[in-house]
N, C-alpha and C positions, 0 to 999 in steps of 0.2 A: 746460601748466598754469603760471601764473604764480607766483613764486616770493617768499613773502615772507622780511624779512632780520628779524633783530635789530636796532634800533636804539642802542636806549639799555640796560641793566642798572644796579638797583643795589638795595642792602641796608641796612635801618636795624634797629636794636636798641632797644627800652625801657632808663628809666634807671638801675632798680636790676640792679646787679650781683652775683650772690651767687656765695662761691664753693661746692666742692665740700663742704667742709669743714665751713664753716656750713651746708650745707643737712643734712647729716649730722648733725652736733649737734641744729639745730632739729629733724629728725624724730625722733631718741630723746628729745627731750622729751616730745615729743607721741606716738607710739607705744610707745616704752618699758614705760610699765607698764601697759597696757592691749593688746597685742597681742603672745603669749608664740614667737610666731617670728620677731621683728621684731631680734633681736643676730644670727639667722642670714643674715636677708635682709639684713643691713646691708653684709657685706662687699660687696655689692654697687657700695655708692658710690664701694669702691677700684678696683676692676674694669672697669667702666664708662667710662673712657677720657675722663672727662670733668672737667675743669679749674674749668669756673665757665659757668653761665648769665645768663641779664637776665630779669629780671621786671617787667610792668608795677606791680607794687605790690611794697612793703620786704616783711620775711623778718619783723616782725612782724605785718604780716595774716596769716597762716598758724596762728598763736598762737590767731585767734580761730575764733567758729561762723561761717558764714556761709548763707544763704541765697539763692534764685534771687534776685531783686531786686537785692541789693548786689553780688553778683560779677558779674552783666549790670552792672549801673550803670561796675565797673569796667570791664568789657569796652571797654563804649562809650567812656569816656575813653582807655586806652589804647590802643587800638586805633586811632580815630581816629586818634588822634596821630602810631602808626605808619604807618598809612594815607599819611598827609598827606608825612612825612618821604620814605618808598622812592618815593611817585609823584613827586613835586617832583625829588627827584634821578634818577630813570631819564628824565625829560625835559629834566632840562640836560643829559644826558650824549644825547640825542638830537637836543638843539638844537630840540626843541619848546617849545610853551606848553600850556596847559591848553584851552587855546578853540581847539586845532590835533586833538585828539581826537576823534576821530569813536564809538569804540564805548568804553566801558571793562568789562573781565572783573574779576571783585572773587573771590576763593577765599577763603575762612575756612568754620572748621567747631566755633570757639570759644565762640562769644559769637549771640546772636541781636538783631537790630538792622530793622527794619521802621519808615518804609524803610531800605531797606539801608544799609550804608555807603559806598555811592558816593553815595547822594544825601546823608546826612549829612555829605560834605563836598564839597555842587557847588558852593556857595561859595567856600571855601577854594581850591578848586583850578581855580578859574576856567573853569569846562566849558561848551561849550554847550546851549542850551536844548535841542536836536535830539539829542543826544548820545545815542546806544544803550547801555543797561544792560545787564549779561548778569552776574548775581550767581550765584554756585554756592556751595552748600554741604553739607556729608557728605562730601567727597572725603579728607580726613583727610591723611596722608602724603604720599598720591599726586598732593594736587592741584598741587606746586605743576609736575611732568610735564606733569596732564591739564589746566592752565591755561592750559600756555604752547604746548599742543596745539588747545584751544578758540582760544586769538588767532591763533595760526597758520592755522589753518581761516576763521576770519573774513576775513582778510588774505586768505589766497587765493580768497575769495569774493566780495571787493568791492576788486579790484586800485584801488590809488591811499589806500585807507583809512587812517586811521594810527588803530592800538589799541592801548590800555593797561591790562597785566594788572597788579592788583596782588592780592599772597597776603599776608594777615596770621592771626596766630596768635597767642594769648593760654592756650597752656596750663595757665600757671600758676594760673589762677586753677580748673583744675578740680579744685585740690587737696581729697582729701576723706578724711576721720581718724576719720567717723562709720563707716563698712563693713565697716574694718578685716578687708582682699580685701588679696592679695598684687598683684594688678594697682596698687593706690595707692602699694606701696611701690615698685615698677619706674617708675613713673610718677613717682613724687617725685627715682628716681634719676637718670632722661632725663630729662625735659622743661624746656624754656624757652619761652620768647617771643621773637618774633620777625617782621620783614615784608621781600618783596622783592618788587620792580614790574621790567617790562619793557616796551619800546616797540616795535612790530612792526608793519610797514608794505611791502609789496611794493616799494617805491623803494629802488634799491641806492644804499646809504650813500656818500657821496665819501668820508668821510674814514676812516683806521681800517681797522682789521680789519674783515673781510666776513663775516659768521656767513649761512649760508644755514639757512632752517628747513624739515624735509622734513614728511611727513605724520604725524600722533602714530598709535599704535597701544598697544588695549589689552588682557587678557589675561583674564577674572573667571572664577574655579572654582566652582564648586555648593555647597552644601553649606559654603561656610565662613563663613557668617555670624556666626559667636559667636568669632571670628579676632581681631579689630580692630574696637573702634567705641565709641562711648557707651550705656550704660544711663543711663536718664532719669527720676527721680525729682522730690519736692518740694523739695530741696536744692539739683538743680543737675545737670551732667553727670557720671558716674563711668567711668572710662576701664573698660574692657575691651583687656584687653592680656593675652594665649594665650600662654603657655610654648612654645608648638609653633612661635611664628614661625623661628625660626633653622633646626630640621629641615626644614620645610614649604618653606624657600629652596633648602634643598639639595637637596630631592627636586624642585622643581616650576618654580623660574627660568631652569632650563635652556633648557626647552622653550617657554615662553613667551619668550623672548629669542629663542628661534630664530624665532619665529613672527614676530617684531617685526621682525628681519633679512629673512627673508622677503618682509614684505609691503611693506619698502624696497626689496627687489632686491640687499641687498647680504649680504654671509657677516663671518663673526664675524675671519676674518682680517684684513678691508678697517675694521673698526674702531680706530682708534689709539687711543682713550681713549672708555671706557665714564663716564660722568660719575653717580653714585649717587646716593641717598637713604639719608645712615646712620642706619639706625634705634637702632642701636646697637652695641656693639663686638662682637658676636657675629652679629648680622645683618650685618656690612660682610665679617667670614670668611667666611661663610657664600654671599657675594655671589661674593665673589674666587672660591670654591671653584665654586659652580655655573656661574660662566665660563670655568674654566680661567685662573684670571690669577694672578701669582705673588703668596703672600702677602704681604701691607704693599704692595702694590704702589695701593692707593687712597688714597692720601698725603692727599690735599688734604679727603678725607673724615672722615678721621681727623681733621686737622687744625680742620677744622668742628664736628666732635664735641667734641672736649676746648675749644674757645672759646667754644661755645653751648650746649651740649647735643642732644636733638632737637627742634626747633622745631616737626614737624611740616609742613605743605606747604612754607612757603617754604626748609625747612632744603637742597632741592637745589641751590636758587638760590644760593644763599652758596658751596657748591660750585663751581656753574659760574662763579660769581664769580672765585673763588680761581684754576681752571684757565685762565681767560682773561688774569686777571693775571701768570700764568707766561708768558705768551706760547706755550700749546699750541695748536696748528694742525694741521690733517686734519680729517680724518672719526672721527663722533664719534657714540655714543648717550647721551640722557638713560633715567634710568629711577628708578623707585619704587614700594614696595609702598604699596596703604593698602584700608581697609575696603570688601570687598567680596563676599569677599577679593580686591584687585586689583592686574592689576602694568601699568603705565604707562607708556610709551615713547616718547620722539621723538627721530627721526636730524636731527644737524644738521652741516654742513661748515663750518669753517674755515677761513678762507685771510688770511694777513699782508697789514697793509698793504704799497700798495703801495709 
């Protein structure tokens, strides 16, 4: 089977930055006297591991109501934007163009945009007319794994191809103060905005570090649909986010990893660095513990976490980002939970340049 490579990576952010602090402040304003366990839920924002996020809109949209209409309308500018910025740079850093793109994978599960937003910016990014579309959405966490598992698949499908995934995310805007559900406040404490693209093409790279990409493999349980996902009103999205995720890792990521090692061929030993999805500070313990990995030992994870928050799909990306930039090398798995209940997987190998 022909082997597709990683070409290019990279990561963009929206321009508002907020930090922890303020995002804490703004929600007791607004939950404060109107939802009476909301001084309990709060120490949650010190806890949380998380430093400061990016939003595509300032920290006073949040002040107001909003409605389906105006927070798509956001979607679509921010988003875009995002869009435009992670693809443009995962293909200088591939040494592409836009009109060198044969398929593009688009992941979001924020915003609704028809047509999608690959076509929203064929302009902008100079695509050809022939260009294969393959838009996914609902993947939530998971997608920005089952994304870069989808271009991988493609790649090895149509050897010579060159595809571009990009994963954007606009969680901010599913902010919602009408529910007044403890899932808004956990959600006000993670989430950001954020977008990462990737270049993937079966032709091994000259220059650079060599990323091989293996096969993705995925995991989904029965029965855990009320886990992770949106509920869908006249308002807009409203996060669904389960107390049980952090138990549910510990009891069940085990075995699903093994299964993921497995259907690579390879054992949990031959992994040098497990590459994560932190959902949050307690899901990334939760991670360590169900792989046997020493705790704080997911550094870069962490470190993802307190700089953005959880992003959502692309937040793995920034991860691998981070690990590539240390110059770590071997054998490696990506992984992520997201709505399905699903857990996510792809092996990919390392080797320095030369």
């Amino acid at each position: 089977m022909t082997t597709p490579y990683l070409h290019g990576l990279s990561t963009a952010l929206p321009p508002h930055c907020l930090s922890q602090d303020d995002v804490r402040e703004r929600a007791a304003i607004i939950f404060g006297g109107k939802y009476p366990q909301f001084d309990r839920l709060a120490k949650s924002f010190e806890t949380a591991g998380i430093d400061q996020r990016h939003s595509v809109v300032p920290i006073d949209w949040f002040s107001e109501d909003h409605g389906w209409e105006d927070r798509n309308a956001a979607f679509m500018v921010g988003a875009k934007a995002m869009y435009i910025e992670a693809a443009r740079r995962a293909l200088d850093a591939a040494g592409w163009q836009g009109a060198d793109v044969d398929c593009v994978v688009s992941v979001c599960s924020t915003g609704l945009a028809t047509p999608t937003l690959d076509a929203q910016v064929f302009s902008d990014m100079g695509f050809r007319q022939d260009i294969m579309r393959v838009p996914l959405f609902g993947l939530g966490c998971a997608g920005g794994v089952s994304g870069l598992s989808v271009a991988q698949s493609i790649a090895a499908g149509k050897p010579g191809a060159r595809v571009l995934l990009v994963v954007v995310e606009t969680c901010s805007l599913s902010f919602r103060a009408d529910r007044l559900q403890k899932a808004d406040i956990i959600a006000a404490v993670l989430f950001g905005d954020g977008s990462a693209a990737a270049c993937v093409s079966t032709e091994k790279p000259k220059n650079g570090s060599v990323i091989a990409l293996g096969q993705g493999h995925q995991t989904m349980w029965p029965d855990t649909l009320g886990i992770m996902g949106w509920d869908v009103d006249e308002t807009g999205f409203g996060v669904v986010f389960d107390r049980s995720i952090p138990g549910f890792v510990t009891e069940e990521f085990a075995e699903a990893a093994q299964g993921a090692l497995t259907a690579a061929n390879l054992t949990h030993d031959q992994i040098d660095r497990y590459v994560c999805h932190p959902g949050g500070a307690k899901v990334v313990e939760a991670i360590e513990g169900a792989l046997n990995l020493p705790q704080g030992s997911l550094v870069a994870e962490r470190e993802t976490l307190r700089a953005a928050g959880n992003m959502s799909a692309p937040t793995v990306m920034f991860v691998l980002q981070s690990v590539l930039d240390a110059g770590t090398t071997g054998q490696m798995m990506a992984c992520a939970l997201g709505p399905g209940f699903t857990a996510s997987f792809l092996p990919f190998q390392v080797e320095a340049a030369a």
